[in-house]
C-alpha positions in Angstrom: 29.6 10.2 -13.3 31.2 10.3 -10.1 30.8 14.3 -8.4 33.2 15.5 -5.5 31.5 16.5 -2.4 32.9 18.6 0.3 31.7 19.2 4.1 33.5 23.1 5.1 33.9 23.7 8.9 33.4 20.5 10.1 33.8 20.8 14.4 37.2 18.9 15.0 35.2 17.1 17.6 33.1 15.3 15.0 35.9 14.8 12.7 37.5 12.8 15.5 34.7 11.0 16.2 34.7 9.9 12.7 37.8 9.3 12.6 37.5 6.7 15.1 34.7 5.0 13.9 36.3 4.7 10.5 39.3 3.1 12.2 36.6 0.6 14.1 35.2 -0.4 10.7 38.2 -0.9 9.0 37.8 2.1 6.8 39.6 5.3 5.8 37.6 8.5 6.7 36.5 9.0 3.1 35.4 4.9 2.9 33.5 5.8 6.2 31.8 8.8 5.0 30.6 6.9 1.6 29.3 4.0 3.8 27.5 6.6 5.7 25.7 8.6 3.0 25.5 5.7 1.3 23.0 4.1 4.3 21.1 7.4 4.6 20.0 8.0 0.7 19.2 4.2 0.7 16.9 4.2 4.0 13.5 3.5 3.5 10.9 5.5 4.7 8.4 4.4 6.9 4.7 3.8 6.0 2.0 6.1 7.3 -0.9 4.7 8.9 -3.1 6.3 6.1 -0.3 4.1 3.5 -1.0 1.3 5.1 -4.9 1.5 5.2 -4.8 2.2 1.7 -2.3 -0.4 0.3 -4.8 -2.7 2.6 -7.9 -1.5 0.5 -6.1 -2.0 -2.5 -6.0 -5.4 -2.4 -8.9 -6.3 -0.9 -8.1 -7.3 2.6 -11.3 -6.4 4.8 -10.7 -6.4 9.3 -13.6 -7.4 11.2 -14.9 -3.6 12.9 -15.9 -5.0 16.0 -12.3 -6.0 17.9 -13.8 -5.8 21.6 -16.2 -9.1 20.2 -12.8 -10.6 18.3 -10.9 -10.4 21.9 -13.8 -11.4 23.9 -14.2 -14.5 22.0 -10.4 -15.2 21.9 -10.6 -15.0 25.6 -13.4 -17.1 26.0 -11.8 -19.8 24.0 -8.9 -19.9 26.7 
């Protein structure tokens, strides 16, 4: 079920400013705003590191732990 939301005090500078970029995307202020919020609860957070090393583990992948020798030996095959 749809639910109304409401922004009070909103700077008349910002409300311009949205104002116009509705009016760039071909929108009505309230289309722009649900485009908007729309984009931000659907962004996808970015990995940590840590994720990433532990999504890595969990399949199995291994990385050699010597890089220096894995770049010496790349440049050496140049």
């Amino acid at each position: 079920m749809p639910v109304n939301l409401s922004i009070k005090n909103a700077p008349e500078r910002i409300v311009r400013k949205l104002k116009k970029r509705a009016e760039r995307n071909h929108r009505s202020l309230q289309g722009e705003l649900m485009a908007i919020i729309t984009a931000a609860a659907d962004e996808k957070v970015p990995l940590t590191a840590a994720e990433i090393l532990s999504q890595t583990r969990a399949i199995g992948l291994v990385t050699p732990s010597d890089s220096a020798a894995i770049i010496r030996t790349d440049r050496d095959a140049r």
